[in-house]
C-alpha positions as CSV (number, residue, x, y, z in Angstrom):
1,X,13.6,-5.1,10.5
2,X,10.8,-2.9,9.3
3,X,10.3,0.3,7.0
4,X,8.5,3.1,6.1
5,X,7.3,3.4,2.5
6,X,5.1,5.0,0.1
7,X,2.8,3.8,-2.3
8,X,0.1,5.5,-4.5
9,X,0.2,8.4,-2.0
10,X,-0.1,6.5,1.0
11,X,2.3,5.5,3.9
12,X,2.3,1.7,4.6
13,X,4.9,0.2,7.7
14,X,6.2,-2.9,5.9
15,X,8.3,-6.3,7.3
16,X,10.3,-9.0,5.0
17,X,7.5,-11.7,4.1
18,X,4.4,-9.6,4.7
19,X,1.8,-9.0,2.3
20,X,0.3,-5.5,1.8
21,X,-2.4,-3.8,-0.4
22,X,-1.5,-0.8,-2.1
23,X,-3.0,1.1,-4.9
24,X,-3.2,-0.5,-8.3
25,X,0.5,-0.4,-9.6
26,X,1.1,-0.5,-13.8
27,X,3.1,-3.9,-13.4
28,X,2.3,-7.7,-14.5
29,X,1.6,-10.1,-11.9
30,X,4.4,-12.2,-10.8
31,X,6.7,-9.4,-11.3
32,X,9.1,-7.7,-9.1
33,X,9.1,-3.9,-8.1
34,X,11.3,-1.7,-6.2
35,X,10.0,0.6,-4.2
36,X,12.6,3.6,-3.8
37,X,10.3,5.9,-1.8
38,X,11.4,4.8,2.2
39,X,11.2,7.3,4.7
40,X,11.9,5.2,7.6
41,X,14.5,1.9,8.1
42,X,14.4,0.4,11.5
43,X,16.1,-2.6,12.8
44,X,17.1,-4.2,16.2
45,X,20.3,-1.9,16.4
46,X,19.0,1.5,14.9
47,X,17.0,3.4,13.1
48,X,17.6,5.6,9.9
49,X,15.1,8.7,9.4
50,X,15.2,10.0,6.1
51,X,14.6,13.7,5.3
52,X,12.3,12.9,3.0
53,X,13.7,9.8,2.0
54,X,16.6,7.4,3.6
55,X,19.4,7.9,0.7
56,X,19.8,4.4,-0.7
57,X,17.0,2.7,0.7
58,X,14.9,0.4,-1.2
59,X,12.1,-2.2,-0.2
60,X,11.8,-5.2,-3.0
61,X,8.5,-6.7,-3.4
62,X,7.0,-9.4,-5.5
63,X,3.4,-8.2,-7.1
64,X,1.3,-11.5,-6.7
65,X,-2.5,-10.1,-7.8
66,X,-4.4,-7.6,-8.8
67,X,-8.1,-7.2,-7.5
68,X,-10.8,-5.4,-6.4
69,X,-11.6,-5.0,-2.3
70,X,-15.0,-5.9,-0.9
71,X,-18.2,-4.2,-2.0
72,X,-19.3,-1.0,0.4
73,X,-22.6,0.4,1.0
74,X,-23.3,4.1,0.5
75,X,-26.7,4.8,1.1
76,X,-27.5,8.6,1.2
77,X,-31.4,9.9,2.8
78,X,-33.3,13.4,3.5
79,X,-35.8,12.8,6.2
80,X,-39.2,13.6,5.0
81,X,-38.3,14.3,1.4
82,X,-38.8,11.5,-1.3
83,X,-35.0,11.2,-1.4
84,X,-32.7,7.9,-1.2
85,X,-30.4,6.6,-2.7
86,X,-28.1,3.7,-3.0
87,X,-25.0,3.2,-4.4
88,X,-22.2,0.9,-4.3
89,X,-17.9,1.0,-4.5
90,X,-15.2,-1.6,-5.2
91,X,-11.9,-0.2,-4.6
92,X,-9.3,-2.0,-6.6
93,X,-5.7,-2.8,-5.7
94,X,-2.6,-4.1,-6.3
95,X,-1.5,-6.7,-3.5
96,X,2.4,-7.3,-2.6
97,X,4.6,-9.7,-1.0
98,X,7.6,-8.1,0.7
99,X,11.0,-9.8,-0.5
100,X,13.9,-7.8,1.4
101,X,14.6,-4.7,2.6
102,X,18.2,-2.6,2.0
103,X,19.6,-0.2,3.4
């Protein structure tokens, strides 16, 4: 059984004991969140679509940390100017671990 959620403005396919990274969430570690926001509900048998949302549907997850991804590059150059520059971004996040799925 799988689903369609949305977190922080993003779409993320999510499974009962999987761990995803979404966008920092306003929660305490070690709490639990409900996600109410499923679009999609699929098991062996069926599938619900919502239009937007699946009425009833909700997706528990347990937060477990809060951290920030790996360091990226940006490097930005003008060829045969005196230009560069160099700058780096850490994205942070919020990561979850997927308790059950209702329908």
């Amino acid at each position: 059984m799988y689903a369609i959620v949305e977190s922080g403005g993003k779409q993320y396919r999510v499974e009962k004991g999987t761990k995803v990274k979404v966008e920092t969430l306003a929660v305490e570690a070690g709490s639990e969140i409900t996600l109410d926001r499923v679009f999609l509900v699929a098991n062996d048998a069926e599938i619900k679509v919502g239009r937007p949302v699946v009425p009833g549907a909700t997706v528990t997850a347990k937060v477990l940390v809060h951290d920030r991804a790996k360091k990226i590059i940006v490097f930005k150059k003008r060829s045969k100017k005196t230009y560069k520059k160099t700058q780096g971004h850490r994205q942070n996040y919020t990561e979850l671990l997927i308790q059950t799925i209702s329908a």
